[in-house]
N, C-alpha and C positions, 0 to 999 in steps of 0.2 A: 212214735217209736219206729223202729228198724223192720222191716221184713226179711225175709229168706227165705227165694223159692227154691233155691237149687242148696243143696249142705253147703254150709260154707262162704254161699256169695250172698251176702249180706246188702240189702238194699238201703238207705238212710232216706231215701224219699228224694224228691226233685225241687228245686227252685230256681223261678228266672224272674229276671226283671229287665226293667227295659229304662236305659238312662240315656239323657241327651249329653252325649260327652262335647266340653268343651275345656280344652287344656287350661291348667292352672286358677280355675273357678273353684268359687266359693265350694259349693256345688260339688263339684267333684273332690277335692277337699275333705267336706264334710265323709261324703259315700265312702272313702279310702280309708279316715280314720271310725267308721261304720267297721268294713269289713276285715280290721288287723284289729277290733276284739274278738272276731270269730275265732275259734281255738284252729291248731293247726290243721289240715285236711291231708288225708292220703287215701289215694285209691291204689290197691293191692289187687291184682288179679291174680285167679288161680291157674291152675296146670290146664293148660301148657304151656301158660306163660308165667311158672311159676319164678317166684322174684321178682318180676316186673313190678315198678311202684313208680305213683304220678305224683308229686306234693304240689297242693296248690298255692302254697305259700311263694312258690315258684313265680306263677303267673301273677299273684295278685304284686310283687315286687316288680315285675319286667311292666306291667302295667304303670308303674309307678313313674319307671324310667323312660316311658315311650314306647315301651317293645311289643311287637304284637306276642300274642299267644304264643306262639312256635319259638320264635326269636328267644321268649323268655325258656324255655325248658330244655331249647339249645344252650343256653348261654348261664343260667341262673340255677345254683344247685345246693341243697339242704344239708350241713355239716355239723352233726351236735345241733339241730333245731334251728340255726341261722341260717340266713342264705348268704351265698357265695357267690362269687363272679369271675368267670375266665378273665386275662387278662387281656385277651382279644375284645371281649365285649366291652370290657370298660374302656379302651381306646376306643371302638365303636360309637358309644356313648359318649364321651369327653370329643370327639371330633365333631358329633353329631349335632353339639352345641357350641361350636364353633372354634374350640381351642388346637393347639397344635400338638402333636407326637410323633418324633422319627427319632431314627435308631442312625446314627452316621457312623458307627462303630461297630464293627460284628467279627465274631473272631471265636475259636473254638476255647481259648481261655478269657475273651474277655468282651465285654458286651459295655455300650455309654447308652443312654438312652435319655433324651433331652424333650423337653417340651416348654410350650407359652400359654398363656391364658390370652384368649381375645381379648386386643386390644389394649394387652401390655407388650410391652418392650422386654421383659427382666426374661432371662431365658431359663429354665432348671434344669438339674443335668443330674445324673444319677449312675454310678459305673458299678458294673459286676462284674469278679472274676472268680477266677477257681480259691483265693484267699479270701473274700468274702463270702462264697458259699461254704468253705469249713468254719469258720470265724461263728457265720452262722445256725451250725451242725443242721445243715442240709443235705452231706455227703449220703446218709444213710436213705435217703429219698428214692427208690425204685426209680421214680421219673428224672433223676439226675443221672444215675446210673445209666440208664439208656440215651437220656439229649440233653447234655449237660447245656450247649450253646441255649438249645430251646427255650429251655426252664430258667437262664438267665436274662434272655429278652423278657420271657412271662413278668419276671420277678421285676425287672428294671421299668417296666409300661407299665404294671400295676403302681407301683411306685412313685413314678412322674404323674399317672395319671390322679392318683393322692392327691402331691403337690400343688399341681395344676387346675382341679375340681372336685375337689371331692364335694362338692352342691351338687356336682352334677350328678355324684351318684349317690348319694344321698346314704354317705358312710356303710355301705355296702362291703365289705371284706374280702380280697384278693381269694382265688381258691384255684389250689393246685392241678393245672393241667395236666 
C-alpha cells in the first residue's frame, strides 16, 4: 500500500531493477512488453510546484525508440492517455536510422517537405499551405495563429516522416507543437 508522510504527498513505495540492456533482444523484448501492462504512472507534485506532472508512459516509449530519459520527456507527450511525438523528434528518430528528411521549400504560405527511406531511390514529397491547413480546419489552432510557416514544416516532417518509417517509430502519433 501507499504511504503519506506529508498531507497529500503520497508515497507508492520504490522499485529498481537492474537489466543488461542489449538493443533489439529477446530480452529486452520481453521487459518492454513486461512493463506496457503496468497501468499508466504519473507523478504530481504539490505547491510550489503545483501542476507540475511527470508521466512515465513517457520514458518507457522514448526508451522504446532509443531515447535517453531526458530526450524522451523533451520530446514525448501524454494526449488523452497516448503518447505523442514532436515533429522534430520524429525527424530525430527517422534520421537516426538512417533515412532522409529535408524541407527544400519553405515560404510563409507554403512549405514541401520530402523524404527517402535508406537505401531506396523513390523520393516522398508532401506540400503544405495555407489551402491545406483550412481544407484541414486547423485555422482555429492558437499555434497556427501565431507560426503558421512553423506548424506547416511540423505538420509536413511528421507526415514524410509516416511515409518514410513509421517502424521506426513504432506508429507513435504526430502532437502539436
Amino acid at each position: 500500500g501507499a504511504r503519506e508522510f506529508i498531507p497529500g504527498l503520497v508515497d507508492g513505495g520504490e522499485v529498481s531493477l537492474e537489466i543488461n540492456y542489449v538493443p533489439n533482444s529477446a530480452g529486452i523484448a520481453t521487459f518492454m512488453s513486461l512493463l506496457r501492462t503496468i497501468a499508466t504512472c504519473r507523478i504530481e507534485f504539490p505547491a510550489p510546484f503545483a501542476g507540475a506532472k511527470w508521466d512515465f508512459d513517457a520514458i518507457l516509449t522514448g526508451f522504446e525508440l532509443g531515447l535517453s530519459p531526458m530526450a524522451a520527456v523533451r520530446s514525448i507527450f501524454i494526449i488523452s492517455g497516448t503518447p505523442g511525438m514532436y515533429a522534430k523528434a520524429m525527424v530525430a528518430v527517422v534520421q537516426s536510422r538512417g533515412h532522409q528528411v529535408w524541407i527544400p521549400e519553405q515560404s510563409a504560405d507554403r512549405v514541401v517537405v520530402r523524404g527517402r527511406r535508406r537505401g531506396e531511390e523513390h523520393i516522398y514529397e508532401t506540400v503544405w499551405d495555407r489551402t491545406r491547413v483550412v481544407t484541414a480546419k486547423l485555422t482555429s489552432n492558437a499555434k497556427y495563429q501565431e507560426s503558421p510557416q512553423q506548424m506547416m514544416v511540423a505538420r509536413g516532417q511528421a507526415e514524410i516522416c509516416r511515409q518514410v518509417a513509421s517502424d521506426a517509430q513504432h506508429g507513435i502519433p504526430y502532437a502539436v507543437e
